[in-house]
N, C-alpha and C positions, 0 to 999 in steps of 0.2 A: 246537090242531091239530097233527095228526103232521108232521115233517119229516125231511127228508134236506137236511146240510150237506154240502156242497164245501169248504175251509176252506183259504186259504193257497196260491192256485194264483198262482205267483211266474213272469210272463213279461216277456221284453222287449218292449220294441214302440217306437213312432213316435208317439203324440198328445202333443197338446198347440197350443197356439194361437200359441207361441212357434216363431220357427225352430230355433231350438237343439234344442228338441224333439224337432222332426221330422227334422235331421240329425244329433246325437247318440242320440238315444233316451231311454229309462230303466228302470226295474222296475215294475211294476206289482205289486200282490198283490190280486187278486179274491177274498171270501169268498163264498157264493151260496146261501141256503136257498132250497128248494123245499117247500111245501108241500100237502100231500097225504093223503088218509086211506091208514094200511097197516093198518088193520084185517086186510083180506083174506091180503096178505102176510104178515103175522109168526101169523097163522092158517093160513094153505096150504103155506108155504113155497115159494113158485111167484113163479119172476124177473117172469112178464106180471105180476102185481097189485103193481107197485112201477116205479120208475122205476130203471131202469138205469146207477147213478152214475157208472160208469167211461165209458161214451158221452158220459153229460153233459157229464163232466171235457172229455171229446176237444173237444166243441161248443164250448165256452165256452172254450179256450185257441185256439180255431180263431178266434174273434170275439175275442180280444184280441190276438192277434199277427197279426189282416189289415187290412184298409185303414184308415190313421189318421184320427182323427175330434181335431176341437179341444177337443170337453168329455166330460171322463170321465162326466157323467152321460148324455151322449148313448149312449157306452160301453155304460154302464152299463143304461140302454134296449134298447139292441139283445141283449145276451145274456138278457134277464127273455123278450124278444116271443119271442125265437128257442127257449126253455124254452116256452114255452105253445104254438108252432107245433109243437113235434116230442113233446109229450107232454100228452097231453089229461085227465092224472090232474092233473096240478099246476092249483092253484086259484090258489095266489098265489106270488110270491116275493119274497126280499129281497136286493140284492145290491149287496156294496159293495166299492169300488175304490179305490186308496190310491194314491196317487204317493211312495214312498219320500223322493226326496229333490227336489221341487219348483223350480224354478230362482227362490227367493224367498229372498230374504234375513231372515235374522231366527231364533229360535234355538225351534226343534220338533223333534218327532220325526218328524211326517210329515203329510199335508194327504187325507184320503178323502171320500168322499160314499158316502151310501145312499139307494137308492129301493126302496122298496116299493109292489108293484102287486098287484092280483088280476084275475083271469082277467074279461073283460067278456064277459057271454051274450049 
Protein backbone atom coordinates (compact mmCIF):
# COMPACT_ATOMS: atom_id res chain seq x y z
CA UNK A 1 0.00 0.00 0.00
CA UNK A 2 1.21 3.60 -0.83
CA UNK A 3 2.30 5.91 2.00
CA UNK A 4 3.29 9.17 3.39
CA UNK A 5 5.88 9.22 6.35
CA UNK A 6 6.10 12.00 8.92
CA UNK A 7 9.46 10.89 10.31
CA UNK A 8 11.16 12.30 13.61
CA UNK A 9 8.77 15.02 14.71
CA UNK A 10 10.88 15.74 18.17
CA UNK A 11 8.37 17.70 20.84
CA UNK A 12 8.36 18.47 24.38
CA UNK A 13 5.54 17.76 26.18
CA UNK A 14 4.11 16.47 29.83
CA UNK A 15 2.99 12.60 29.86
CA UNK A 16 3.76 10.14 31.53
CA UNK A 17 2.13 8.45 34.69
CA UNK A 18 5.08 9.48 36.74
CA UNK A 19 5.04 13.08 38.59
CA UNK A 20 8.28 13.95 37.54
CA UNK A 21 6.84 13.60 34.26
CA UNK A 22 4.41 15.67 34.19
CA UNK A 23 6.48 18.48 36.14
CA UNK A 24 9.69 18.15 34.28
CA UNK A 25 8.75 16.98 31.00
CA UNK A 26 10.75 15.36 28.20
CA UNK A 27 11.28 14.63 24.37
CA UNK A 28 9.19 12.81 22.70
CA UNK A 29 9.93 11.71 18.84
CA UNK A 30 6.54 10.54 17.00
CA UNK A 31 7.26 8.73 13.65
CA UNK A 32 3.55 8.47 11.74
CA UNK A 33 2.77 6.72 8.39
CA UNK A 34 -0.41 7.19 6.71
CA UNK A 35 -1.56 4.99 4.41
CA UNK A 36 -3.37 5.73 1.30
CA UNK A 37 -3.62 5.00 -2.34
CA UNK A 38 -1.67 8.06 -4.50
CA UNK A 39 -2.29 6.47 -7.65
CA UNK A 40 -4.29 9.65 -8.46
CA UNK A 41 -1.81 12.06 -7.17
CA UNK A 42 1.60 11.15 -8.38
CA UNK A 43 -0.87 10.79 -11.80
CA UNK A 44 -2.55 14.23 -11.68
CA UNK A 45 -0.16 16.08 -9.85
CA UNK A 46 -3.15 17.75 -7.92
CA UNK A 47 -2.59 18.48 -3.75
CA UNK A 48 -6.81 17.22 -3.30
CA UNK A 49 -5.65 13.46 -4.40
CA UNK A 50 -3.12 13.16 -1.47
CA UNK A 51 -3.06 14.13 1.89
CA UNK A 52 -1.51 17.38 2.80
CA UNK A 53 1.74 16.49 4.93
CA UNK A 54 2.63 19.67 6.25
CA UNK A 55 -1.17 20.21 7.91
CA UNK A 56 -0.71 16.70 9.25
CA UNK A 57 2.83 17.52 10.56
CA UNK A 58 0.78 20.79 12.35
CA UNK A 59 -2.11 18.21 13.80
CA UNK A 60 -0.01 15.70 15.24
CA UNK A 61 2.61 18.24 17.05
CA UNK A 62 -0.81 19.97 18.08
CA UNK A 63 -1.75 16.27 19.82
CA UNK A 64 1.66 15.80 21.33
CA UNK A 65 2.31 19.00 22.93
CA UNK A 66 -1.53 19.42 24.30
CA UNK A 67 -3.02 17.91 27.38
CA UNK A 68 -0.78 15.18 28.89
CA UNK A 69 -2.14 11.72 28.97
CA UNK A 70 -0.13 8.85 31.21
CA UNK A 71 0.38 6.25 28.40
CA UNK A 72 2.08 7.14 25.15
CA UNK A 73 0.07 4.43 23.58
CA UNK A 74 -3.11 6.26 24.60
CA UNK A 75 -0.72 9.19 22.77
CA UNK A 76 -0.35 7.46 20.37
CA UNK A 77 -4.32 6.50 19.79
CA UNK A 78 -5.30 9.87 19.67
CA UNK A 79 -3.14 11.22 16.84
CA UNK A 80 -3.89 7.76 14.38
CA UNK A 81 -8.32 8.64 15.21
CA UNK A 82 -7.47 12.38 14.71
CA UNK A 83 -5.57 11.28 11.13
CA UNK A 84 -8.73 9.39 10.10
CA UNK A 85 -11.21 12.27 11.48
CA UNK A 86 -9.54 14.97 9.22
CA UNK A 87 -8.65 12.80 6.24
CA UNK A 88 -10.79 10.32 4.75
CA UNK A 89 -8.02 9.05 2.09
CA UNK A 90 -6.05 7.43 4.93
CA UNK A 91 -7.00 3.70 5.43
CA UNK A 92 -4.69 2.82 7.94
CA UNK A 93 -1.82 4.12 9.99
CA UNK A 94 1.19 3.43 12.09
CA UNK A 95 2.57 5.41 14.55
CA UNK A 96 5.11 5.28 16.96
CA UNK A 97 6.24 7.38 19.97
CA UNK A 98 9.49 7.08 21.76
CA UNK A 99 10.34 8.41 25.18
CA UNK A 100 14.08 9.59 24.68
CA UNK A 101 15.22 9.12 28.05
CA UNK A 102 12.44 7.41 30.33
CA UNK A 103 12.83 8.03 34.14
CA UNK A 104 13.89 4.06 34.33
CA UNK A 105 17.00 3.03 35.31
CA UNK A 106 18.89 0.56 33.62
CA UNK A 107 21.17 0.94 30.36
CA UNK A 108 19.03 1.52 26.65
CA UNK A 109 18.83 3.93 24.30
CA UNK A 110 15.25 4.64 24.46
CA UNK A 111 11.66 2.75 25.47
CA UNK A 112 8.69 3.50 22.11
CA UNK A 113 5.47 1.76 21.21
CA UNK A 114 3.64 1.31 17.89
CA UNK A 115 0.15 0.98 17.07
CA UNK A 116 -1.15 0.27 14.07
CA UNK A 117 -4.85 0.78 13.14
CA UNK A 118 -7.05 0.84 9.98
CA UNK A 119 -9.86 2.89 9.28
CA UNK A 120 -13.30 0.98 10.58
CA UNK A 121 -16.40 1.19 7.87
Amino acid sequence: MDNIRINGIKTYAYHGVLEAERTLGQFFITDVVMYLDLSAASRTDNLTETVHYGEAYQMIEKIIKGEPVDLIEHLAEKVSMALFDQYDKIVGTEVTITKINPPIEGNYDNVSITLNRKRED
